[in-house]
C-alpha positions in Angstrom: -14.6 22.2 -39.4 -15.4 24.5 -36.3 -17.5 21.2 -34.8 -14.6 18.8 -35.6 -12.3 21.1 -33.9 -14.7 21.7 -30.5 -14.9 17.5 -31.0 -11.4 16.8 -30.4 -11.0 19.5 -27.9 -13.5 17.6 -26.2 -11.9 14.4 -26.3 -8.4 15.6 -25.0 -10.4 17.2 -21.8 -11.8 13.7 -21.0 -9.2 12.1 -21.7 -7.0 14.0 -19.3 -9.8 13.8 -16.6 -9.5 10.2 -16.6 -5.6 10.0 -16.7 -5.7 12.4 -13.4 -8.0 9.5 -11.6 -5.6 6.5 -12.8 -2.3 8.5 -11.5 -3.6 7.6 -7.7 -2.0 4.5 -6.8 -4.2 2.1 -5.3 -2.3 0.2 -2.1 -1.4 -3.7 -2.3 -2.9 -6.0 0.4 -0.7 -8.7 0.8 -1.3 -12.4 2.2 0.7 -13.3 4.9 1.9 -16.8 4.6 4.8 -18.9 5.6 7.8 -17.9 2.8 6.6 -15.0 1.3 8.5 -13.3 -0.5 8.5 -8.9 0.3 9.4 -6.8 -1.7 10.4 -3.9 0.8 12.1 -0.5 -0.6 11.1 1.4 2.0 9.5 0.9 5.3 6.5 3.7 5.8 5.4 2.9 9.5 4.7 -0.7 10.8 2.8 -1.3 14.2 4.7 -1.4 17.6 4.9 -4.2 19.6 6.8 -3.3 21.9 4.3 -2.8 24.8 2.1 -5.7 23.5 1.9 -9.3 25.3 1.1 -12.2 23.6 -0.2 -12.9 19.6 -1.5 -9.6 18.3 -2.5 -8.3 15.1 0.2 -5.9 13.6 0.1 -3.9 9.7 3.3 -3.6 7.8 2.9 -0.6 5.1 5.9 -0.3 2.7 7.0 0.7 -0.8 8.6 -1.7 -3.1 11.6 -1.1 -5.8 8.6 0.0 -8.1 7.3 2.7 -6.0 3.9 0.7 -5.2 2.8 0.9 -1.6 2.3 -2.8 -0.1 0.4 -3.2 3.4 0.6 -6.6 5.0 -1.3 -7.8 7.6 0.3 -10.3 10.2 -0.1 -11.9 13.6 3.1 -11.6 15.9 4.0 -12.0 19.7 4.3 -8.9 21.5 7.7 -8.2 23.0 6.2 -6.6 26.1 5.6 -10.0 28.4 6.8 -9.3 32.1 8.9 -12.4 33.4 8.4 -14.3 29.9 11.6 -16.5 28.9 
């Protein structure tokens, strides 16, 4: 009885260890793409262009409605062109 006991005890200690590992959330990668669709919640930082000139690469890392964090990698023209119309 004493070993059937300890044998269970046993089992409900792994078993937690594992659901502590599977609690981390693992982070999305989107694919960019014309007409995708986002899910966006919540922005969390996104890269600033602002200084940039021409195509750059620039990361989008949000949360959507589900609380599962996204990041999406893009290409986008820099806003920081002197004399550009």
């Amino acid at each position: 009885m004493k070993m059937l006991i300890l044998g269970f005890a046993a089992l409900l200690a792994t078993g937690s260890a594992f659901a502590d590992g599977q609690s981390q959330r693992s982070v999305i990668h989107d694919k960019p793409g014309f007409f995708v669709h986002l899910d966006v919640d919540k922005v969390l930082s996104s890269t600033d262009i602002s200084q940039a000139c021409g195509v750059i690469p620039a990361r989008l890392d949000y949360l959507d409605h589900k609380g599962l964090e996204h990041v999406l990698d893009y290409q986008v023209e820099g806003a920081g062109c002197i004399n550009d119309n």
